[in-house]
Steps between C-alpha positions, in 0.01 A plus 500: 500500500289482228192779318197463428340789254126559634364564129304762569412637190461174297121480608326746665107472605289742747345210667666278725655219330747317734724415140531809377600877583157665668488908482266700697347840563693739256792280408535466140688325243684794310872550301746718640827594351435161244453306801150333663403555866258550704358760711266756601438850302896695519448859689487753243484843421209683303656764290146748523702809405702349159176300390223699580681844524316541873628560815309303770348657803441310836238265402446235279266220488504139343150349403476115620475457094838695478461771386762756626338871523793778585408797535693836441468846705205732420679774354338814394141294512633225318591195641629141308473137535692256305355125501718184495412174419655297782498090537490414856580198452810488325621910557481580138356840399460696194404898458182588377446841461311836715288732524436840648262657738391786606520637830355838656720755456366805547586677752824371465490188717844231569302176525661240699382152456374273758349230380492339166298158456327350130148295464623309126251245629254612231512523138577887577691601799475789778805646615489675843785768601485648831675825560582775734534871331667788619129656440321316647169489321709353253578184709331208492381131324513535130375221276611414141170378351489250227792423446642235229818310469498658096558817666795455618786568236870572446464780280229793455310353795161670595418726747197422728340836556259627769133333517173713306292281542387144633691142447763698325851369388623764761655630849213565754561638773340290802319704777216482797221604334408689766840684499594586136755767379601724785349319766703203431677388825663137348838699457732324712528174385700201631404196273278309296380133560310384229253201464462400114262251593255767738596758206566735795769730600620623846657806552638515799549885579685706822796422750548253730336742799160520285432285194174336334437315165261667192369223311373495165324218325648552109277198380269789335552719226699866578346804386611864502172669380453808354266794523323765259601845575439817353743790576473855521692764346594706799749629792562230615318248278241289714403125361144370554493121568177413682585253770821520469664401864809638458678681768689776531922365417374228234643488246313473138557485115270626212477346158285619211307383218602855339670773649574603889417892560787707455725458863448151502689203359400121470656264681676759763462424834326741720412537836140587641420815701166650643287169459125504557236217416527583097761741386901580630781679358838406405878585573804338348647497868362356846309825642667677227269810323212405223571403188353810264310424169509745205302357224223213492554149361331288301369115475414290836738542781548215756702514828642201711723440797854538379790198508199242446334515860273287570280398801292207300664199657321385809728629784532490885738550724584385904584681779804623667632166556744397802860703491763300408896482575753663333530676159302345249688399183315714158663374225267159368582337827107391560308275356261232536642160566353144600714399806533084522525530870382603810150615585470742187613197281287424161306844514586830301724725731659861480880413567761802557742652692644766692903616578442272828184248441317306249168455454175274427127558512216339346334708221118391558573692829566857318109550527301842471646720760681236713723605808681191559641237308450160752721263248775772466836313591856656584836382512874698528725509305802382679659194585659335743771811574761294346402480108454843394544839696286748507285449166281756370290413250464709180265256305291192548311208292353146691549224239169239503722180364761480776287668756804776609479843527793664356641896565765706316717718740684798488824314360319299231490199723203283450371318801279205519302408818218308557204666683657486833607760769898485527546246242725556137531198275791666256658805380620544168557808234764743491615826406648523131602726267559269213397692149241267372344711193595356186742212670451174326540334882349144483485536853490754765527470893165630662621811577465911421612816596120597656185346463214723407209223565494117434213253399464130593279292288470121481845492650695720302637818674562791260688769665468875323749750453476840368885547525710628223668195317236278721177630347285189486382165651729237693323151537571207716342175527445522879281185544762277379724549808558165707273625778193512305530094354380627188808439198724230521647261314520061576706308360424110379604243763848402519604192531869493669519094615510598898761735417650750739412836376783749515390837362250650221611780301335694198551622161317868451480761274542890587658385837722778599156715473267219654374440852558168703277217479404289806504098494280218597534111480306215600620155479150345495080629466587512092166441423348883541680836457396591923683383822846332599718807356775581755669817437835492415759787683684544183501307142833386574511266850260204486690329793221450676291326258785237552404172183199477324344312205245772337578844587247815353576851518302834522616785434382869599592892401588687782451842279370744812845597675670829474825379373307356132210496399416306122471130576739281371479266165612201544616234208607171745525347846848272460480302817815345646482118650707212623361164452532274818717288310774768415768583777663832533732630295764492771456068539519218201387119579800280558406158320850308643428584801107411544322198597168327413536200753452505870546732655411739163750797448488793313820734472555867353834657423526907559582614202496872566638621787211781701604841559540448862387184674265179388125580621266252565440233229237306435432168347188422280423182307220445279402198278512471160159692481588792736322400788719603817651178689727689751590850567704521796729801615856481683332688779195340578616159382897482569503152583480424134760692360882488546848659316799407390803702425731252376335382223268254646750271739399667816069648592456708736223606705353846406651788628627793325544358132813571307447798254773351286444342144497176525317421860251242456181468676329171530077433598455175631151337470352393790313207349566453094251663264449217323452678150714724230555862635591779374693675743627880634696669730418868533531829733191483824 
């Protein structure tokens, strides 16, 4: 037997080079524990709550320039969002910093958040929150306007207060135009898809029974104007505001150039009562009494909308649109998605999912006041009955680069299908409760003890908990699983001298906390990295490639399996040969006893007994430059070979050779090769 090391680290090159080691996808070059390998990006864990001091709520959302945007829980009408620096490439990420928001709060509202997406596509950026309140006036698509990368920072970071004014660096509040304040009905939100390129943002509002989209096109500049109102000193105080267009239950703030009349203070949030064409009164509660004034103010008094409403972005909105199956998932499980097949495929969709379907629809359909949706397409969630029982699905993201929609259920299992009825590709995920704040694990299996939300972008699948000891991000390079073709590694050609191969086995790093890879050879078709790879059922049995003279090897992460989860890092392929010319270690060449005249005889001695009986041999002869003469077996060709138990004195015909040292077996030319060989006797 001999080795052959496959060198893989001693020159390594992204594009196919037939004499050297060939990476691809997000398979890097990279040191672990002093050692080189290669592989993709290890799963790892995003400690949110020890670096940023923030506790991460359902969503989060990765930019395709990766940046990482968690956000917190509104709390008390203050919500947070820490930003990460993330490479996509090679799963490095650093902390930036945060910022703070504010939120209405007044009544008391719990805000839950539904959808979270980011516009950085511009030198300042617009993030969009969509939330459902427990008042629900208070509900609804809130933008963070103007927005810089500066402002985000570790320490003493800003808050980003309520809009007064137009093109602010501020929250507005988005509404219909038509429907401001207390008439606003866009207060049960399910998700946002969002199309940076349109600049326009879809909210897609109701329940599965009865649903539309509100569209706004955010391409203009927000405003939350204000008007000039003088105030009366009275029981109860009444405001003059010509044209005002409030309504009775909206909700309004005064500011001042000097002083508010006595009853009033700036910047409180009150609620209109008694509205006609120019004047209203005030209450500090929703139908509550007037707000009474005891002395009069001074300077120029302005009043605005409250929590930086604003109708000024052109807006429209569909119809009650088709019902749909199910329970449909809330928490960022919609958004808008380029699907690279079927009939929707190249065109801007909606993509989401319900506790029993997913969905797909073409945007450019979600016209003014539209009833049906002709493009929308539907598929279950279930397989084939056999892979996964019962699954309901708790959240949902489609991922563009491998074309697979992909669902969390109820037991933290993620599951991958393809947009077919019946049909899962893979399972993988699991419950854990491994405490991963402040662990220095180089590695982590995909798993957590629930899942609050997850994001997919560009292939990388961050998972978010809000669990104690769990409170952050866990990220897995799901692209660079076998079945996508995307990151492998090739080794340099091999030349083995029509060798028979015997087994390939690896040197990795981290491999007790590593998934299996899966094998490919080819013993010909060197010239391009595509075609001629036969799988191989496990790295160690190459039987059935039987000799060869160039042998190549590929090499894939199978990283998507419930059992582990970080792709492995491998160092080496050792491969394990036997030239044609070298017999088993069981038979030597008996010199005495061979021949080179007519007839031409070539004996072997057993040497070492088997453990039970002698198997089928075979003979092979090559010349001198390893071209193969003969290669005959004692089955197929017995009339060549015979034994002899006595030393030579007496052959016999084949029949059940002697497992006793000392047998020899003798193959008997049937015409003279004519030429030096170099020959072997070996197991069939």
């Amino acid at each position: 037997m001999r080795f052959l090391n496959a060198g893989l680290q001693d020159n390594v090159v992204s594009l196919y080079d037939k004499t050297k080691t060939t990476i691809a996808g997000r398979v890097a070059q990279k040191i672990i524990n002093s050692n080189q390998v290669l592989g993709p990006p290890l799963t790892r864990f995003i400690d949110v709550q020890t670096e940023a001091g923030l506790t991460p709520v359902g969503p989060a959302y990765c930019s395709p320039t990766g940046r990482l945007f968690i956000p917190s829980a509104v709390t008390t009408g203050l919500g947070t969002i820490a930003l990460y620096q993330f490479d996509l490439t090679t799963g490095a990420y650093s902390y930036v910093g945060k910022i703070s928001y504010s939120m209405p709060a007044t009544p008391t509202t719990t805000h839950t958040m539904r959808g979270f997406k980011v516009d950085d596509t511009g030198a300042t950026w617009k993030i969009f929150i969509l939330t459902t309140g427990s008042v629900l006036i208070n509900g609804g698509l809130f933008m963070l306007n103007g927005i810089v990368q500066a402002d985000f920072i570790p320490v003493a970071f800003p808050t980003i207060p309520f809009a007064t004014g137009s093109n602010q660096r501020a929250v507005y509040f988005l509404q219909n135009p038509a429907s401001l304040g207390a008439a606003h009905a866009m207060t049960s939100g399910i998700g946002i898809p969002l199309d940076t390129a349109a600049k326009k943002v879809y909210v897609h509002n109701g329940a599965a029974a009865v649903h539309q989209y509100h569209v706004f096109d955010y391409s203009g500049t927000p405003d939350n104007p204000g008007l000039t109102a003088t105030i009366s000193v009275g029981t109860p105080a009444v405001v003059t505001a010509n044209g005002h267009g409030y309504n009775a239950g909206d909700q309004i703030t005064f500011t001042t150039t000097g002083t508010l009349p006595v009853g009033l203070g700036s910047g409180v949030n009150y609620f209109v009562r008694n509205p006609t064409a120019n004047t209203f009164e005030v209450s500090t509660t929703s139908g509550g009494a007037g707000v009474n004034t005891t002395g009069a103010g001074t300077g120029t008094h302005t009043v605005r909308r409250t929590f930086g409403i604003t109708g000024s972005f052109p807006y429209y909105a569909t119809g009650n649109l088709p019902a749909l199956t199910g329970t449909l998932l809330l928490t960022n499980s919609e958004d808008r998605k380029v699907p690279s097949s079927g009939p929707n495929a190249g065109q801007g969709c909606a993509s989401f999912g319900s506790s029993t379907a997913i969905y797909e629809g073409l945007l450019s359909e979600l016209t003014v006041g539209a009833t049906t949706w002709p493009s929308l397409r539907t598929v279950n969630t279930i397989g084939n009955g056999l892979d996964i029982v019962a699954p309901t699905a708790t959240f949902y993201q489609y991922s563009e680069v491998v074309d697979r929609c992909i669902y969390v259920t109820n037991t933290a299992k993620f599951v991958v299908k393809p947009f077919q009825n019946s049909v899962i590709e893979n399972v993988f995920g699991s419950l854990s409760n491994q405490y991963l704040e402040l662990a220095a694990n180089p590695v982590v299996n995909f798993g957590l003890s629930a899942i609050s939300g997850f994001e997919i972008q560009s292939g990388i699948l961050f998972a978010v908990s809000s669990a104690s000891g769990q409170r952050g991000i866990l990220f897995m390079d799901f692209r660079s699983d076998y079945r996508y073709d995307y990151s492998y590694v090739i080794s340099k050609v091999l030349t083995v001298d029509n060798a028979v191969l015997k087994f390939l086995t690896t040197l990795e790093e981290l491999f007790d906390d590593t998934s299996p890879m899966v094998f490919f050879y080819r013993t010909s078709g060197f010239d391009s990295a595509a075609g001629g790879w036969t799988s191989i059922e496990t790295a160690k049995d190459l039987s059935s490639i039987g000799s060869a003279a160039q042998v190549q090897f590929k090499v894939m992460f199978n990283s998507t399996n419930e059992d582990v989860s970080t792709p492995a890092q491998i160092r080496d392929l050792i491969l394990g040969y036997e030239p044609l010319s070298m017999s088993s270690m069981n038979w030597e060449a008996s010199r005495d006893l061979s021949s080179s005249g007519s007839p031409t005889d070539v004996v072997f001695r057993l040497k070492a007994a088997y453990t039970a009986t002698v198997p089928a041999l075979k003979f092979v002869a090559t010349d001198l430059a390893n071209a193969v003469l003969v290669s005959h077996t004692t089955t197929a060709q017995a009339a060549n070979f015979a034994y002899s138990a006595d030393g030579g004195t007496t052959w016999l015909p084949l029949g059940t050779i002697p497992n006793t040292v000392g047998t020899l077996v003798r193959y008997r030319f049937t015409s003279p090769p004519g030429v030096d060989i170099r020959p072997a006797l070996k197991e069939a």
